[in-house]
Every structure is written in C-alpha cells, then in structure tokens.
PQR file of N, CA, C, O and H, with PARSE charges and radii, in Angstrom:
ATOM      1  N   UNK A   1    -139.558  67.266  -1.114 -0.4000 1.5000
ATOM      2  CA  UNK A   1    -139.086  65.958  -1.528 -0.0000 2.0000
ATOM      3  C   UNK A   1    -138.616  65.989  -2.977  0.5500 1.7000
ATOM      4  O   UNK A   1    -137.503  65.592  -3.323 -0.5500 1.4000
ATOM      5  N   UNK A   2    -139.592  66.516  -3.851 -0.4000 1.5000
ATOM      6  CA  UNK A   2    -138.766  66.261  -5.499 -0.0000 2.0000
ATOM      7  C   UNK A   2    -137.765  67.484  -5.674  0.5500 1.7000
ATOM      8  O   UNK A   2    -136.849  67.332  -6.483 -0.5500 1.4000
ATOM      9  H   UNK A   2    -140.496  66.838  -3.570  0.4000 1.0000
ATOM     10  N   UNK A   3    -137.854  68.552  -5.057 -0.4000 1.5000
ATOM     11  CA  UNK A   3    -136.511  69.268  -4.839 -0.0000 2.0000
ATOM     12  C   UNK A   3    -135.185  68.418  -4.254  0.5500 1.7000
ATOM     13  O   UNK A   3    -134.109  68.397  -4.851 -0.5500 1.4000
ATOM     14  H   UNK A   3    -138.597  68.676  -4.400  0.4000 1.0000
ATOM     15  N   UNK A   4    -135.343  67.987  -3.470 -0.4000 1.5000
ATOM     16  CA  UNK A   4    -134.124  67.408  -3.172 -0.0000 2.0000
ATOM     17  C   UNK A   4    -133.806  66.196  -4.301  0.5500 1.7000
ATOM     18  O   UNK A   4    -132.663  66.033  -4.729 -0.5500 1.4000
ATOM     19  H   UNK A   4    -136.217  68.004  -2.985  0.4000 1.0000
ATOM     20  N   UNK A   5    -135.161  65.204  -4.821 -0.4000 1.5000
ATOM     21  CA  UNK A   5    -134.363  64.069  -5.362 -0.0000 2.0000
ATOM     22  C   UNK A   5    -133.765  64.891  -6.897  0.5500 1.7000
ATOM     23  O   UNK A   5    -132.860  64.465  -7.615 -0.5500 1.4000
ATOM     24  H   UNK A   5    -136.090  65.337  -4.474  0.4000 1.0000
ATOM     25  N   UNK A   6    -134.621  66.230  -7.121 -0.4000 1.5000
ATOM     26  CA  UNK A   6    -133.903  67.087  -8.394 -0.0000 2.0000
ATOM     27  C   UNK A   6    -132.160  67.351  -8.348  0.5500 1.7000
ATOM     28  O   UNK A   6    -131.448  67.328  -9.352 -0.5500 1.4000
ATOM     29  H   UNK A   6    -135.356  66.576  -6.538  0.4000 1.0000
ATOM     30  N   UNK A   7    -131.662  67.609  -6.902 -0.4000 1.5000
ATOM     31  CA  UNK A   7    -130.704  68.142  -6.440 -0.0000 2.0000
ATOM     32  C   UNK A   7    -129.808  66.823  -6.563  0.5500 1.7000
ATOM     33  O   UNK A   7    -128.685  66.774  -7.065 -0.5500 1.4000
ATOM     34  H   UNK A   7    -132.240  67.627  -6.087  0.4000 1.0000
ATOM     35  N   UNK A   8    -130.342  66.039  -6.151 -0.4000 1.5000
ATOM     36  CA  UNK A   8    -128.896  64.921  -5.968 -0.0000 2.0000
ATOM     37  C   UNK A   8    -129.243  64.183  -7.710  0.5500 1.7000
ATOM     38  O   UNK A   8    -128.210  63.644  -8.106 -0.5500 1.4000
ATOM     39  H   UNK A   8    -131.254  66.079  -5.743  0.4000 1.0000
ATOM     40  N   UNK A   9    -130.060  64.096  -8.443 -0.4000 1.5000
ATOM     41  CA  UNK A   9    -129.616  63.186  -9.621 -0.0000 2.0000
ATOM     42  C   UNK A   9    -128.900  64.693 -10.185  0.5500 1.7000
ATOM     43  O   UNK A   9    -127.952  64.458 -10.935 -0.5500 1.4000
ATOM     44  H   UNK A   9    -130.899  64.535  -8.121  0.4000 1.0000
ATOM     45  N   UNK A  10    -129.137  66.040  -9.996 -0.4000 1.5000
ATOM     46  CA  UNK A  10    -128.256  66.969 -11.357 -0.0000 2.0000
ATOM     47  C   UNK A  10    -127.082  67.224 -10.555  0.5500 1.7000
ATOM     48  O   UNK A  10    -126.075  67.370 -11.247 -0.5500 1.4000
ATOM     49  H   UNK A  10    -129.907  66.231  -9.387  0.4000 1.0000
ATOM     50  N   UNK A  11    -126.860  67.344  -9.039 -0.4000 1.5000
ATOM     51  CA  UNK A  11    -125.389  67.619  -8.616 -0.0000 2.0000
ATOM     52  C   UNK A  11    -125.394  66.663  -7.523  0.5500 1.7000
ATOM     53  O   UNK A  11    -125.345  67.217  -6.425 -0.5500 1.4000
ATOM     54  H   UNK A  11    -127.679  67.225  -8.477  0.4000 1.0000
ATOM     55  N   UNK A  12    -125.428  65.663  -7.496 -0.4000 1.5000
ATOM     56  CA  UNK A  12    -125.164  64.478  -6.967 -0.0000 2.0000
ATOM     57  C   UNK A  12    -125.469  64.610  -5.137  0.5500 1.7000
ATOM     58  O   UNK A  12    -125.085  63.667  -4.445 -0.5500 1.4000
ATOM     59  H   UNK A  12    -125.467  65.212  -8.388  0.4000 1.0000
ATOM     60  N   UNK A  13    -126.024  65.571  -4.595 -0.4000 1.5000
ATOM     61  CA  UNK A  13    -126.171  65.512  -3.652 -0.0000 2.0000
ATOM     62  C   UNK A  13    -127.105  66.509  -3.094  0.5500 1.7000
ATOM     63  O   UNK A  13    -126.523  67.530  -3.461 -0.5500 1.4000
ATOM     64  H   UNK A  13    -126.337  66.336  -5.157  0.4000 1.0000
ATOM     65  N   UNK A  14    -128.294  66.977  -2.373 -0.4000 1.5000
ATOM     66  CA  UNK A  14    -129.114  67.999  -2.042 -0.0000 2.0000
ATOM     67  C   UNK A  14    -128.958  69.004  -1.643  0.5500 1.7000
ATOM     68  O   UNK A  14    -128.745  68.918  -0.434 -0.5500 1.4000
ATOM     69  H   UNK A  14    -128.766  66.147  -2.075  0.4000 1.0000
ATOM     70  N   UNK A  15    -128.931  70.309  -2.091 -0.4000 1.5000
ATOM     71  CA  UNK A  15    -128.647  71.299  -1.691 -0.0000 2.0000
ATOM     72  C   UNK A  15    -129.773  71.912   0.029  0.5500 1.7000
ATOM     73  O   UNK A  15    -130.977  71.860   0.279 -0.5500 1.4000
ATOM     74  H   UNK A  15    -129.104  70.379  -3.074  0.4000 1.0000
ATOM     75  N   UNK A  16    -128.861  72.298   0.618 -0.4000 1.5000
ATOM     76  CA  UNK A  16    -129.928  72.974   2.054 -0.0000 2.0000
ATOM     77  C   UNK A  16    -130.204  74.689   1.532  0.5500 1.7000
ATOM     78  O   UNK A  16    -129.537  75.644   1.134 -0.5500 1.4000
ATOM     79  H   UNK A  16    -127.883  72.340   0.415  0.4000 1.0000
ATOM     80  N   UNK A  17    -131.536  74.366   1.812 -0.4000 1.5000
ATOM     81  CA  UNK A  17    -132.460  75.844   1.963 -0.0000 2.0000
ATOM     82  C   UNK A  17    -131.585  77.056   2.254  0.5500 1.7000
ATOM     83  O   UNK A  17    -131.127  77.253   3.380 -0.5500 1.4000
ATOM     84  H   UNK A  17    -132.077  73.590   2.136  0.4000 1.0000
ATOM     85  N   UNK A  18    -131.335  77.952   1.107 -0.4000 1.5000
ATOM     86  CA  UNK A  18    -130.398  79.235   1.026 -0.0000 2.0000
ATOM     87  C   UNK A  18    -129.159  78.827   0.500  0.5500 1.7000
ATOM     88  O   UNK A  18    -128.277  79.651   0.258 -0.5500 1.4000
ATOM     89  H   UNK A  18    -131.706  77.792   0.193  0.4000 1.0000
ATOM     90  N   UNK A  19    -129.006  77.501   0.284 -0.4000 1.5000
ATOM     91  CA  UNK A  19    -127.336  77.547  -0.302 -0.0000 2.0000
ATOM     92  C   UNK A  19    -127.324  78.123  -1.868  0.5500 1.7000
ATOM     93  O   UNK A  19    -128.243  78.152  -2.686 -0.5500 1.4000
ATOM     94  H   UNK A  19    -129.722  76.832   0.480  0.4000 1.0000
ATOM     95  N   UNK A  20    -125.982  78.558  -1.978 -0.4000 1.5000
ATOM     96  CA  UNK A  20    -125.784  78.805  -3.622 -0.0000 2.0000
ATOM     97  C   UNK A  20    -125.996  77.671  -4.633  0.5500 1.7000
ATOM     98  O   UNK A  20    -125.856  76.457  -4.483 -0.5500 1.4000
ATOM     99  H   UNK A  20    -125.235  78.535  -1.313  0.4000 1.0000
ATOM    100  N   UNK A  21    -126.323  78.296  -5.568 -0.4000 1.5000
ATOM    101  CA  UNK A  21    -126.526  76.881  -6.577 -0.0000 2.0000
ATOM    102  C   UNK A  21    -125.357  76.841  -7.305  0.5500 1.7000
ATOM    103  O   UNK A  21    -124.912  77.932  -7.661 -0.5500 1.4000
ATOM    104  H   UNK A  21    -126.437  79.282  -5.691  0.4000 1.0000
ATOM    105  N   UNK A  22    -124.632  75.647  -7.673 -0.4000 1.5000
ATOM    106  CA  UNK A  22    -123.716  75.854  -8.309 -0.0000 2.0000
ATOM    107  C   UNK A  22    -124.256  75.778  -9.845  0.5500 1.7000
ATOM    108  O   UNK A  22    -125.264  75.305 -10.371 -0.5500 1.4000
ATOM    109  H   UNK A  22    -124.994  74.761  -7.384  0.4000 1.0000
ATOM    110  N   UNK A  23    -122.756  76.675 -10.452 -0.4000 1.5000
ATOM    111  CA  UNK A  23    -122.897  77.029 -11.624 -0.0000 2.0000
ATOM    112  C   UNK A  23    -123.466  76.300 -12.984  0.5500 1.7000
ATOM    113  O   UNK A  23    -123.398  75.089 -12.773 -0.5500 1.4000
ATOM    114  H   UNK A  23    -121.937  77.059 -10.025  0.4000 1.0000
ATOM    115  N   UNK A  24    -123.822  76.467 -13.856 -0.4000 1.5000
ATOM    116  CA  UNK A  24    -124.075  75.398 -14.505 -0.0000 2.0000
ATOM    117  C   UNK A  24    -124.575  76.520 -15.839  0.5500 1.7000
ATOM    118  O   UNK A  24    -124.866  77.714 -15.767 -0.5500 1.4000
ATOM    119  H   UNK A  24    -123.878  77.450 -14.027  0.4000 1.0000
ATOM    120  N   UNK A  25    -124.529  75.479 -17.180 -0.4000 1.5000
ATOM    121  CA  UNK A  25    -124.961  76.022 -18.710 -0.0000 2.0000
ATOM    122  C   UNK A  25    -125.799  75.617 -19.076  0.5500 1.7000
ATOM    123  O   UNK A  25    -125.994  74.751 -18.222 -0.5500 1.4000
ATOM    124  H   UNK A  25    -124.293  74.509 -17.238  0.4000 1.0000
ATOM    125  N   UNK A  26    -126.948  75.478 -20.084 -0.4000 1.5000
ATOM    126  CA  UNK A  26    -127.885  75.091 -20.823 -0.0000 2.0000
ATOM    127  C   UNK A  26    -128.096  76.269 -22.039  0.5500 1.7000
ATOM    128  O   UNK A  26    -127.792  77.459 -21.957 -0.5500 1.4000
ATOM    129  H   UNK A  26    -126.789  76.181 -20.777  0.4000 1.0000
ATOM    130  N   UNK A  27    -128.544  75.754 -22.877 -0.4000 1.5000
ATOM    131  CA  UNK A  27    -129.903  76.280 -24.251 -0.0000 2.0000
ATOM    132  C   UNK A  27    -130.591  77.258 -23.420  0.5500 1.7000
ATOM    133  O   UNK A  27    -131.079  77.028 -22.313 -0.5500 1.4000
ATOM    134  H   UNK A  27    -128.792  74.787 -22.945  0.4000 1.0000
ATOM    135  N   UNK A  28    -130.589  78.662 -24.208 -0.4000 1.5000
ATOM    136  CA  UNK A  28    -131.225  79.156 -24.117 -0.0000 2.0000
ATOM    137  C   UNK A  28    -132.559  79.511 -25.002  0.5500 1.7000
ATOM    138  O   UNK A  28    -132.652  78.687 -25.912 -0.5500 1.4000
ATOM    139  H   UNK A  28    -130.193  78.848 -25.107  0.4000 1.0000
ATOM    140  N   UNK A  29    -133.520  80.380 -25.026 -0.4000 1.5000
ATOM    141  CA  UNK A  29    -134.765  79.603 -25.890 -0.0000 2.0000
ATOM    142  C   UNK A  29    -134.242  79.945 -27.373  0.5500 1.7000
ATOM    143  O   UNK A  29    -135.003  79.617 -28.283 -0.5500 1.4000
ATOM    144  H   UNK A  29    -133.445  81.050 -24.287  0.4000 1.0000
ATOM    145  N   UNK A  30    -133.249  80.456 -27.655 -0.4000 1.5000
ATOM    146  CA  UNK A  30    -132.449  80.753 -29.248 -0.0000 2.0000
ATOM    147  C   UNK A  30    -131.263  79.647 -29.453  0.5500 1.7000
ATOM    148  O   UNK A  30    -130.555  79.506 -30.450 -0.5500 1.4000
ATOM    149  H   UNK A  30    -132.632  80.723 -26.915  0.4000 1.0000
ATOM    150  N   UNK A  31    -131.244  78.949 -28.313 -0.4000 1.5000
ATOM    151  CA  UNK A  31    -130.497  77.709 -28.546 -0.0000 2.0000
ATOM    152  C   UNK A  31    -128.793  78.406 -28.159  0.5500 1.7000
ATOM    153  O   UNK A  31    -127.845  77.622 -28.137 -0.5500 1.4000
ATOM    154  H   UNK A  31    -131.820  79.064 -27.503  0.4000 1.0000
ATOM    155  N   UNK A  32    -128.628  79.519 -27.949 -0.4000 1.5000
ATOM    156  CA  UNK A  32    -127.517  79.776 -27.479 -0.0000 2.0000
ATOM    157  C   UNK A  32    -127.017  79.639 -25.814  0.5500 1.7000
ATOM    158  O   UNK A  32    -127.664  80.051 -24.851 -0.5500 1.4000
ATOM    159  H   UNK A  32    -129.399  80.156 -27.967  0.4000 1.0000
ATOM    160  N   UNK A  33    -125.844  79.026 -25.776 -0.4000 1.5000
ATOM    161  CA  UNK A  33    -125.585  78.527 -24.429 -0.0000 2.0000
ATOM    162  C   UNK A  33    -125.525  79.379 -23.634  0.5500 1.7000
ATOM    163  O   UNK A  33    -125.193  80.445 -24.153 -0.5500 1.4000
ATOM    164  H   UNK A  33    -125.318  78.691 -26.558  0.4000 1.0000
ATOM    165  N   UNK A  34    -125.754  79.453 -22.172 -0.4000 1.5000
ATOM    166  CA  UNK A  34    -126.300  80.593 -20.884 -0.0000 2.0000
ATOM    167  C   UNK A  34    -125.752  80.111 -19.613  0.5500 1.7000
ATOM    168  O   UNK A  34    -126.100  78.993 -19.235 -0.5500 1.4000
ATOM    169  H   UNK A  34    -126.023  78.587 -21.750  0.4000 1.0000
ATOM    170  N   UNK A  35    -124.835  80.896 -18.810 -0.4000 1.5000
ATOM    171  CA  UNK A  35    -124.756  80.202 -17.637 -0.0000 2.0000
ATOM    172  C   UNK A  35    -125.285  81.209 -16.738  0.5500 1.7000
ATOM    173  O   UNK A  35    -125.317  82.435 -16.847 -0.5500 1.4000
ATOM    174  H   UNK A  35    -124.552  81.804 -19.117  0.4000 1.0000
ATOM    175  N   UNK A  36    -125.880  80.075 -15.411 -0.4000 1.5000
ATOM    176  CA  UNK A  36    -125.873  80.788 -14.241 -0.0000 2.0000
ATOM    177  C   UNK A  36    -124.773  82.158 -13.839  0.5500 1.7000
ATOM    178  O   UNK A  36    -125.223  83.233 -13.440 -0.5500 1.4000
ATOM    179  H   UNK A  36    -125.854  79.079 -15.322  0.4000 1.0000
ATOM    180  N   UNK A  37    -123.793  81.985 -13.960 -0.4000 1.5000
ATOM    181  CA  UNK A  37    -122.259  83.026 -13.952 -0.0000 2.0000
ATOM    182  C   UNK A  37    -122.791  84.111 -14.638  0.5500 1.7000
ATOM    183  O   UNK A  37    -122.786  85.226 -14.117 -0.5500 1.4000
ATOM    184  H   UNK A  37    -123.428  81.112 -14.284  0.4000 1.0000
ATOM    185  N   UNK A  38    -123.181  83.944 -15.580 -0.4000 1.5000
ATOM    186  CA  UNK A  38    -123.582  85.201 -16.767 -0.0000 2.0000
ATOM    187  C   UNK A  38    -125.030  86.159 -16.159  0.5500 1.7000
ATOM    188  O   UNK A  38    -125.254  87.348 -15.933 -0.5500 1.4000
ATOM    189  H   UNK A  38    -123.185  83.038 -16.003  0.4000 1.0000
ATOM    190  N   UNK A  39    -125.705  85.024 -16.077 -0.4000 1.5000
ATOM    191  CA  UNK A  39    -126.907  85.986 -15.624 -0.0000 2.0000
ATOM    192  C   UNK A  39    -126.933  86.608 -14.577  0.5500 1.7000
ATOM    193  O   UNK A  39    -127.250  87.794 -14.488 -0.5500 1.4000
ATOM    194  H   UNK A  39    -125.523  84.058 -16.261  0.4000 1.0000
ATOM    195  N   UNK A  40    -126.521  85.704 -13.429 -0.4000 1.5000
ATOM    196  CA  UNK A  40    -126.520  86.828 -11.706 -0.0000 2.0000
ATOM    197  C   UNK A  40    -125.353  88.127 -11.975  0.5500 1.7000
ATOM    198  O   UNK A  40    -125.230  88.908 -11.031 -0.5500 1.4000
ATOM    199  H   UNK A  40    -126.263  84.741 -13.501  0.4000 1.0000
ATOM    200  N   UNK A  41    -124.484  88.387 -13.242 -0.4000 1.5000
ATOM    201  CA  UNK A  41    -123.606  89.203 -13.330 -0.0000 2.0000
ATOM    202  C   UNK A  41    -124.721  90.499 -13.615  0.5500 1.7000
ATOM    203  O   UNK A  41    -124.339  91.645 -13.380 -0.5500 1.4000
ATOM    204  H   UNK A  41    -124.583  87.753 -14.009  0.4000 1.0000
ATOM    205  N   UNK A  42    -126.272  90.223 -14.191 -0.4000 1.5000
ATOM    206  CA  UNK A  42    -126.838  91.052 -14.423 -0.0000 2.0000
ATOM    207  C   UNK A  42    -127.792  91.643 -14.013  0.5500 1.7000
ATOM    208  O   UNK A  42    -128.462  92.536 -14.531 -0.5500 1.4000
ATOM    209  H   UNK A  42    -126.582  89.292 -14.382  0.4000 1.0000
ATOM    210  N   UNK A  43    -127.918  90.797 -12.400 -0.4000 1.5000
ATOM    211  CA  UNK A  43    -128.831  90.745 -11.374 -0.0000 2.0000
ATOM    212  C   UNK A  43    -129.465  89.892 -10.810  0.5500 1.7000
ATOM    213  O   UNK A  43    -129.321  88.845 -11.441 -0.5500 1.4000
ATOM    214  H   UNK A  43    -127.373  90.071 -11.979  0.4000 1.0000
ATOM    215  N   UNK A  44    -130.260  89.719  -9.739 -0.4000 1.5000
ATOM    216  CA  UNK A  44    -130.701  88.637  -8.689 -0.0000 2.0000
ATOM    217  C   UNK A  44    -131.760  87.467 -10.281  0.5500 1.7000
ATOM    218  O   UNK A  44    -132.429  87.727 -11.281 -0.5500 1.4000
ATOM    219  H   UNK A  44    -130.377  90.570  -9.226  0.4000 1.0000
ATOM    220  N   UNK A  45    -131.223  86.123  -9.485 -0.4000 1.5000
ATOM    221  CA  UNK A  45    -131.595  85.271 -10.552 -0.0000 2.0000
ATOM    222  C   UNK A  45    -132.485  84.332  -9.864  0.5500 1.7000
ATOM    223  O   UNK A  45    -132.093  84.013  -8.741 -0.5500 1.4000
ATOM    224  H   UNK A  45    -130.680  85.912  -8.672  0.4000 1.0000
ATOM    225  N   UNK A  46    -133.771  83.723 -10.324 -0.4000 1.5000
ATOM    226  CA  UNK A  46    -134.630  82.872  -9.396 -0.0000 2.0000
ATOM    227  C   UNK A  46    -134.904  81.273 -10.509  0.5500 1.7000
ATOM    228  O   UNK A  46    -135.366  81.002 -11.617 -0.5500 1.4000
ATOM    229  H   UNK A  46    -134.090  83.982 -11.236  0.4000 1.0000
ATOM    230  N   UNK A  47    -134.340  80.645  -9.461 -0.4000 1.5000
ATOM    231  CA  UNK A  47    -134.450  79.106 -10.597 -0.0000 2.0000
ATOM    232  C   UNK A  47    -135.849  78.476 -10.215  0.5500 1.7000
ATOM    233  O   UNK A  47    -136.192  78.300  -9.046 -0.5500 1.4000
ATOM    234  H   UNK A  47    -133.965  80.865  -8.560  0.4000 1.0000
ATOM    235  N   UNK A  48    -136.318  78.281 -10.879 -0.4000 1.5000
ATOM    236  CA  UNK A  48    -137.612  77.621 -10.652 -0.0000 2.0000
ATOM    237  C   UNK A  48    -137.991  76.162 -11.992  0.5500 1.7000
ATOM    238  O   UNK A  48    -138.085  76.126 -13.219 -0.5500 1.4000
ATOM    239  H   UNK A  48    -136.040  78.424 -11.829  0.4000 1.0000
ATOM    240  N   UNK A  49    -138.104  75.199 -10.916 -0.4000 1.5000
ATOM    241  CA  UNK A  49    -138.221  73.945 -11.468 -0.0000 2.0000
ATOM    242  C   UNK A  49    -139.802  73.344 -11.736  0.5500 1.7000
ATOM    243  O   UNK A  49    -140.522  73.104 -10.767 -0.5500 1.4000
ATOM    244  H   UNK A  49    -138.028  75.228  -9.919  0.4000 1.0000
ATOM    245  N   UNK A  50    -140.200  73.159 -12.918 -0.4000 1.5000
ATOM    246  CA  UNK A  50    -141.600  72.434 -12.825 -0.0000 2.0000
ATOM    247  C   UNK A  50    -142.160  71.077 -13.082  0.5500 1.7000
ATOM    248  O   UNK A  50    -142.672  70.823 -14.172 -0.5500 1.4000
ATOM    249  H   UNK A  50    -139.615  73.355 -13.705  0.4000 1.0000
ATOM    250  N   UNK A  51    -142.108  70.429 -12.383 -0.4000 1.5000
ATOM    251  CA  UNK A  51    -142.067  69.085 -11.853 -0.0000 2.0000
ATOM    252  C   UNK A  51    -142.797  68.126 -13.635  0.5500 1.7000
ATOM    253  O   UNK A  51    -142.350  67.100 -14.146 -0.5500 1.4000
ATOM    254  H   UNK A  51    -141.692  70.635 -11.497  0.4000 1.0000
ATOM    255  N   UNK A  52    -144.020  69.026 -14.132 -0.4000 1.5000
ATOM    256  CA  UNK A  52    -144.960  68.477 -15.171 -0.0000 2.0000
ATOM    257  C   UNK A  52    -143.916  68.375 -16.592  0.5500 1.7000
ATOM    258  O   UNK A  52    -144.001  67.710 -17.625 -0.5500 1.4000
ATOM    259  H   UNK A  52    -144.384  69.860 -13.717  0.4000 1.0000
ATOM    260  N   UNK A  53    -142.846  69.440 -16.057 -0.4000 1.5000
ATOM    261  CA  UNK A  53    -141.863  69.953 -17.568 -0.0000 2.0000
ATOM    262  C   UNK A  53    -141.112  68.413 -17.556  0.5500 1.7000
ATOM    263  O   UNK A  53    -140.763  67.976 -18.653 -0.5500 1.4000
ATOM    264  H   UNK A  53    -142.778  69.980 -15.218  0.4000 1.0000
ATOM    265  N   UNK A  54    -140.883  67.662 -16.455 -0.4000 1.5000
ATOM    266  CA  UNK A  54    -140.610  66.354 -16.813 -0.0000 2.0000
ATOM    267  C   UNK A  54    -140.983  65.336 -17.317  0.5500 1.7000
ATOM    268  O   UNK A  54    -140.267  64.410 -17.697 -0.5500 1.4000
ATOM    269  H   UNK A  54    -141.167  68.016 -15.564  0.4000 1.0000
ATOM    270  N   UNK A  55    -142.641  65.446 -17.388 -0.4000 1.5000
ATOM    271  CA  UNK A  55    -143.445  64.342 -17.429 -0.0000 2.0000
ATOM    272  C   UNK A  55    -143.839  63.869 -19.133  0.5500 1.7000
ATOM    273  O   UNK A  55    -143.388  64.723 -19.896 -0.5500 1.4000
ATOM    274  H   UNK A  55    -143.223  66.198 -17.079  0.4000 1.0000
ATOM    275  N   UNK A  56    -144.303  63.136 -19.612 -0.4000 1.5000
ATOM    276  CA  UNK A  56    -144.974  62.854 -20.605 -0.0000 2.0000
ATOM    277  C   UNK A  56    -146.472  63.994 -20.714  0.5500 1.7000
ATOM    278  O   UNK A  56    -147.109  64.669 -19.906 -0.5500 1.4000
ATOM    279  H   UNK A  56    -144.670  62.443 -18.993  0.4000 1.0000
ATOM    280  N   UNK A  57    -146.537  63.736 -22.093 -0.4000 1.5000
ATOM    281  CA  UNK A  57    -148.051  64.184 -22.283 -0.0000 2.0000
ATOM    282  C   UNK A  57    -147.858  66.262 -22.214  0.5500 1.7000
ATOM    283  O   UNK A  57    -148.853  66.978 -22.331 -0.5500 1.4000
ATOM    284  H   UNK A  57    -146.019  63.187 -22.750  0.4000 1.0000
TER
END
C-alpha cells in the first residue's frame, strides 16, 4: 500500500511489480546531483524507500 501511494504522488501513477523505474536525479550525500541513468551504467541498482525517513521526530 505505501509503495504504491509513494509511486503515484512522485510519478503520478503506480508502478506494477518488476517494472522499470523511471529515471530520475537527486543530492547525493556530497550534495552533487546523481541519476538513476548514471548509476545502473555501473551496475544492478536497488531503490529502497523508508517509510520513517518521511516522518517527523
């Protein structure tokens, strides 16, 4: 369930189990920008979301 409502507020709609993720940039922990594109160029990449990294406190 919070996988999917993650999926449709960042790409507007839920991704199904095995699809590609589309591409996307952020901060990396040196503050330099990183994309998905860049990293799988350097091998298998695993996104992992933690639900608390949203929360207060």
């Amino acid at each position: 369930m919070l996988s999917s409502l993650l999926g449709v507020m960042m790409f507007g709609s839920a991704l199904d189990v095995g699809a590609l993720a589309p591409d996307f940039s952020m901060p990396d922990t040196d503050g330099q920008s990183i994309s998905l594109s860049h990293l799988v160029k350097t091998g298998p990449v695993i996104l992992a979301f933690f639900p608390k990294a949203f929360t207060p406190g």
